[in-house]
N, C-alpha and C positions, 0 to 999 in steps of 0.2 A: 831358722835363724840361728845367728852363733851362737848366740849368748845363751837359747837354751841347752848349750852344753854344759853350763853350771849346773843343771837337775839332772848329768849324766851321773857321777859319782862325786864322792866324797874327797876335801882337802884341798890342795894350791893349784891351782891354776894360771893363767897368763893369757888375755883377749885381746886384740886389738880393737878401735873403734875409734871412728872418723867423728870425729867434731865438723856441724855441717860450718860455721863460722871460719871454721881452718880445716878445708876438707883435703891441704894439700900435705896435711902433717896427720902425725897419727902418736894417740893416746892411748897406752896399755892399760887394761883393767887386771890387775895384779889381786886376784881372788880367794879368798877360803872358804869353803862349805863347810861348817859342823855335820859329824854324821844324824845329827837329831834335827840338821834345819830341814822345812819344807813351807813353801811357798805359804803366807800368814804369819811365820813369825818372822821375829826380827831384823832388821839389817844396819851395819854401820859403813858408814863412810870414812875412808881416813887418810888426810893428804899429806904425803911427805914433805920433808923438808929441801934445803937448797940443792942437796948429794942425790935426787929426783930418785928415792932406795924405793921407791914403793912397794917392792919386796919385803924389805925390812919394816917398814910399815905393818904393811899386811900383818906378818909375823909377830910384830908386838901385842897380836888383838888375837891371837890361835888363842893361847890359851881361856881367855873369856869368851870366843866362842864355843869352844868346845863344852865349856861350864854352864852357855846361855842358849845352843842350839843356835848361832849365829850365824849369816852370813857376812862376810867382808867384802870390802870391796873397796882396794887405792887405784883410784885414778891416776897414773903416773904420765908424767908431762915428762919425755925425754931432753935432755938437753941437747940434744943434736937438733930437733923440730925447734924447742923451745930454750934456745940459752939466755941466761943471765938473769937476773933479777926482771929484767921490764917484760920479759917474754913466761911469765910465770907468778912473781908475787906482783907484779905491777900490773896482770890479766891483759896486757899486751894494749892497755887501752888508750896508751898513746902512740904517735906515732915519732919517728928520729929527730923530730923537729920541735917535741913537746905539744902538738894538736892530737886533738881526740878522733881516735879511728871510729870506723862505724861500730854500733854499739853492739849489733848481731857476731861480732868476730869476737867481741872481749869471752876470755876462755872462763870467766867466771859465770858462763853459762852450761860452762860443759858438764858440772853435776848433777843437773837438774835433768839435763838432757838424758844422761846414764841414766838417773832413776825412770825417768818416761819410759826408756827405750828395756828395762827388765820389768815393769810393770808390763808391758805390752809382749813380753818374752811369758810373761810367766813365770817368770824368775821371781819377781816380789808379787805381791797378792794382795792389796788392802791393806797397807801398811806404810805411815810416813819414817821413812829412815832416818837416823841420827848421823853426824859428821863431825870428824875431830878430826882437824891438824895443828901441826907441831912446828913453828920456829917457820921459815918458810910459808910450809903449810898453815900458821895461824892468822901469819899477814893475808894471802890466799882469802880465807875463809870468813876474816873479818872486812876487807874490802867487795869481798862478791856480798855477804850479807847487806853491807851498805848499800850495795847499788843494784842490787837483786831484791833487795828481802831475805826471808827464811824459802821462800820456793817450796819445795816439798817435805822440806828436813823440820820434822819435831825438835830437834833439838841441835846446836849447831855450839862445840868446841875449842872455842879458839885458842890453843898453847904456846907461851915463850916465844908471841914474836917478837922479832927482833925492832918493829917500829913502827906505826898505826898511820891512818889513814885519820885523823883527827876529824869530828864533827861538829866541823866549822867549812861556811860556802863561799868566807872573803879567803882562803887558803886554797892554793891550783891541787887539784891529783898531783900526787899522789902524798906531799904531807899534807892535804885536808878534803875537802871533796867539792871543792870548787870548780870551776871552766868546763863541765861537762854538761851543764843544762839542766844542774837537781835544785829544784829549792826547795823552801820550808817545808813545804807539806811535806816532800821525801825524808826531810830530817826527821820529819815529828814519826813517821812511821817507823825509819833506824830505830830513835829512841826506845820507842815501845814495843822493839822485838825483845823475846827471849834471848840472844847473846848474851853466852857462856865464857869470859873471859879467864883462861888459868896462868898461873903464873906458881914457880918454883920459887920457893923461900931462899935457894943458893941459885939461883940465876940474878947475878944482881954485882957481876963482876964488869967494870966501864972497859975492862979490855980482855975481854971474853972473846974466842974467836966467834969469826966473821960477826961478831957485832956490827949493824951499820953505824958509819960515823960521818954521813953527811951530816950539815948544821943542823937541818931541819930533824933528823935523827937525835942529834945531843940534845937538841931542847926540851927533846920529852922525858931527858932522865941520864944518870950514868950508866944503868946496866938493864936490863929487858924487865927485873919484876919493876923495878922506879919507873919504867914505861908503860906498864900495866897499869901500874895504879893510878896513875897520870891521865889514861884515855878512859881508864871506869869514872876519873873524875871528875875530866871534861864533860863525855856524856851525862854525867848526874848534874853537874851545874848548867848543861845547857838545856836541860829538862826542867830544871825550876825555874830558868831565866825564861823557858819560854810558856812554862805552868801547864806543860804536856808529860804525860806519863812516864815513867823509866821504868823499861823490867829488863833492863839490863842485870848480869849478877857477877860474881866474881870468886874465885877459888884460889886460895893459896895454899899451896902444897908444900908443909914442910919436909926438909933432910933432901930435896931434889934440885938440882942444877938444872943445865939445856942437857935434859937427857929424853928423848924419845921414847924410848920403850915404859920408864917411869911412869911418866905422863898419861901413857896411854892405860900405862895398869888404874892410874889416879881415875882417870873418865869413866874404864869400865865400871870401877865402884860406885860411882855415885848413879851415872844410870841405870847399873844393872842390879844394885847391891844397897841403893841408898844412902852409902858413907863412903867415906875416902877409905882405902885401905891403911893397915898397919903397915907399918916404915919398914918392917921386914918382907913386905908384901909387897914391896914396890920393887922389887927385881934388884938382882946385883949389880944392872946397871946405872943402876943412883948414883948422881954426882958425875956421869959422865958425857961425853958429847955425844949426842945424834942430832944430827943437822936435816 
């Protein structure tokens, strides 16, 4: 199988791999092996943003692999397969007419899928993976959670997106989680995942690039962290409204903008390290964009 080429040697690599819901496109698995990882320990997941870099993804997580014996692994959704916002942060789950595709196609099955398909590789070993995306990738990660669960992933990152899928079912997909066939009981389970919502303390500009600026977009806020705080608040009041649990959480990262590499130093601290890192510790790229 391909993928145990990742137990060939050590460092970056580049896989392809067919999503069976979109088997006529093709999804790179953009890889780093730590020389210390072996099947048992760790693994993170990590979805890029709009610029589909999943390279630079990867990249941002080398160094805390190499400090944690990690392996990586960005799912990268090309934009030639996958363009524009609906074919990526919107998990392709409508179709051009605003109706809901079959639900086996939505690509917010395709992490779950990856991790089956290196568990059965032997690539992973008894271990549920973590995932963290960024901007993009946080919309991505917080709408598959919604309509997925957590799936296999212990622990699930969502950073700096740009606009939420609100948890509310009188609201159509993609500003809330209406028209697709979920009720209560799927909300009450949303509720009571772990989702990790982060947000930068300078993300929080109302004309930030590629901010989205549909209505449905403005009303959650001027700038991405006002929209953060907006959907950890909604889910917290629709959890008391409805006297069903919230272990949602929420992370603000001071001194950092819509910066990807930041963000991603921010995650590996707290899951690998316990704390956020020091503001000198968050890479020179603070305050800047990665999309």
């Amino acid at each position: 199988m391909e993928l145990q080429r990742l137990l060939d040697g050590n460092g970056s690599n580049a896989l392809p791999f067919i999503f069976s819901g979109q088997p006529e496109k093709t999804v790179i698995l953009n890889t780093y092996k730590a020389a210390g990882y072996e099947p048992g320990k760790p693994v993170v997941f990590v979805q890029h943003g709009m610029l589909r870099n999943g390279d630079d993804y990867r990249d941002f997580w080398i160094a805390a692999a190499d400090r944690h014996d990690l392996l990586i692994v960005a799912p990268t959704f090309p934009n030639g397969d996958f363009p524009e916002p609906e074919n990526y942060n919107n998990g392709m789950v409508l179709d051009a007419e605003g109706k809901p595709t079959p639900r086996e196609s939505w690509i917010y099955r395709a992490p779950a899928l990856i991790a089956e398909a290196l568990e059965e590789a032997g690539v992973m070993k008894g271990v549920k993976p973590k995932i963290f995306g960024h901007s993009a990738g946080g919309q991505f990660l917080h709408r598959m959670v919604s309509l997925f669960g957590m799936g296999p992933f212990e622990a699930v990152g969502a950073a700096n997106a740009g606009w939420y899928s609100l948890p509310d079912l009188d609201t159509n997909f993609p500003a809330g989680l209406g028209g697709l066939g979920y009720g209560q009981q799927d909300l009450v389970a949303l509720l009571a995942t772990p989702l990790h919502i982060m947000a930068g303390l300078n993300d929080c500009e109302s004309n930030a690039d590629n901010l989205p600026t549909q209505p449905e977009a403005i009303a959650q806020g001027p700038g991405r962290l006002h929209r953060a705080r907006n959907y950890f608040a909604r889910g917290k009041a629709k959890a008391e409204e409805l006297g069903v649990p919230f272990n949602w959480q929420m992370t603000e990262v001071p001194g950092v903008a819509h910066d990807g590499c930041a963000m991603s130093v921010a995650a590996a601290g707290l899951w690998f390290e316990g704390a956020l890192p020091a503001g000198d510790q968050l890479g020179a790229g603070t305050g800047g964009f990665n999309a």
